[in-house]
C-alpha positions in Angstrom: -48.7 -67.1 100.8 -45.1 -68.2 100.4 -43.4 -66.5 97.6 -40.0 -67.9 96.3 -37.3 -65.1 95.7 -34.2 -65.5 93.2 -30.7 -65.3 94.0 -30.1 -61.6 92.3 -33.2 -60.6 94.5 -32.3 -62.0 97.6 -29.9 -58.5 98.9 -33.7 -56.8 98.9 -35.2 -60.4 101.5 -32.2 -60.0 103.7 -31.0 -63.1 101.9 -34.4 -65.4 102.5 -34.8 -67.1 99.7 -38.6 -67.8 100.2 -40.8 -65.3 102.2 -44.4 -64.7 103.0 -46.7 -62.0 101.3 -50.7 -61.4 100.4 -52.8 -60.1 97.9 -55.5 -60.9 95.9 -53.8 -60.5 92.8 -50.3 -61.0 91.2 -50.0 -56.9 91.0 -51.4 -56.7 94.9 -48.7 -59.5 95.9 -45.8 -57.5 94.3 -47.2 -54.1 96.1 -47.3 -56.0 99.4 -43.8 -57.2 98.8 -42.5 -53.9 97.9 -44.1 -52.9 101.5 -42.2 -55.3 103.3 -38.8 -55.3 101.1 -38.7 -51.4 99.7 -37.6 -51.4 95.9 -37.8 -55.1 94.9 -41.3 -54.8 92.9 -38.8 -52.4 90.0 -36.7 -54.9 89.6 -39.6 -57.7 88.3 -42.0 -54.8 86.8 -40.9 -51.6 84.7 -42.7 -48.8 84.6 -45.5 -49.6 82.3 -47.0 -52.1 85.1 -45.4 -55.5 83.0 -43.1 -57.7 84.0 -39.4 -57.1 82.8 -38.9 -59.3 80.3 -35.5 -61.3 82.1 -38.5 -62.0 84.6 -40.9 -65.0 85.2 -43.6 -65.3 87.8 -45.1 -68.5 88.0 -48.2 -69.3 90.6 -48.5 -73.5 91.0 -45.9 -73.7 88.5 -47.8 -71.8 85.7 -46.3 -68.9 84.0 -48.5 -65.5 84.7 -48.2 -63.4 82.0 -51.3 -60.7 83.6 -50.6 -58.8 87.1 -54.4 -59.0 87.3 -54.3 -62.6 87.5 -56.9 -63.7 90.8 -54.6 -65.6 93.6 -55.6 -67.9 96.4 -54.1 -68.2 99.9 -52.9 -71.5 99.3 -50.9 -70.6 95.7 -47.5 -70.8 95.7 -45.8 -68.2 93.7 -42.1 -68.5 92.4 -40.3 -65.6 90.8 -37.2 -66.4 88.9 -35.0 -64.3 86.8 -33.7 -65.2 83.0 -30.2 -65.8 82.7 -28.3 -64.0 79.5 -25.2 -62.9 78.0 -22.9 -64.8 75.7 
């Protein structure tokens, strides 16, 4: 399925912005990106298994808040990262 990458991610996609992964879940799409683009999956999740807080994942434009959340081959997933500072 194609997965939308952000800009601070991008160094780990060799700058593609969108790229293709599978999985049946949201946690088995993130370990199949981490296959094919070593590291990236630390940067969205910590090490509790949840997703960083500066992090969103969105699948058809809905926020996931679960790793365990079921995804189709058609879904499109988007990952973006929260902007802060002051």
């Amino acid at each position: 399925m194609k997965v939308s990458i952000p800009q601070p991610l991008l160094s780990y996609t060799d700058r593609h912005a969108e790229v293709e992964a599978d999985g049946a879940t949201v946690a088995e799409l993130l370990a199949d990106l981490d296959q094919r683009y070593p590291g990236i999956r630390f940067r969205m999740i910590d090490e509790q298994d949840a997703i960083r807080p500066h992090m969103r994942i969105y699948v058809n434009r809905e926020q996931v808040r679960e790793l365990a959340r079921p995804l189709r081959a058609s879904d499109e997933v988007q990952i973006l990262q929260a902007l802060s500072g002051g």
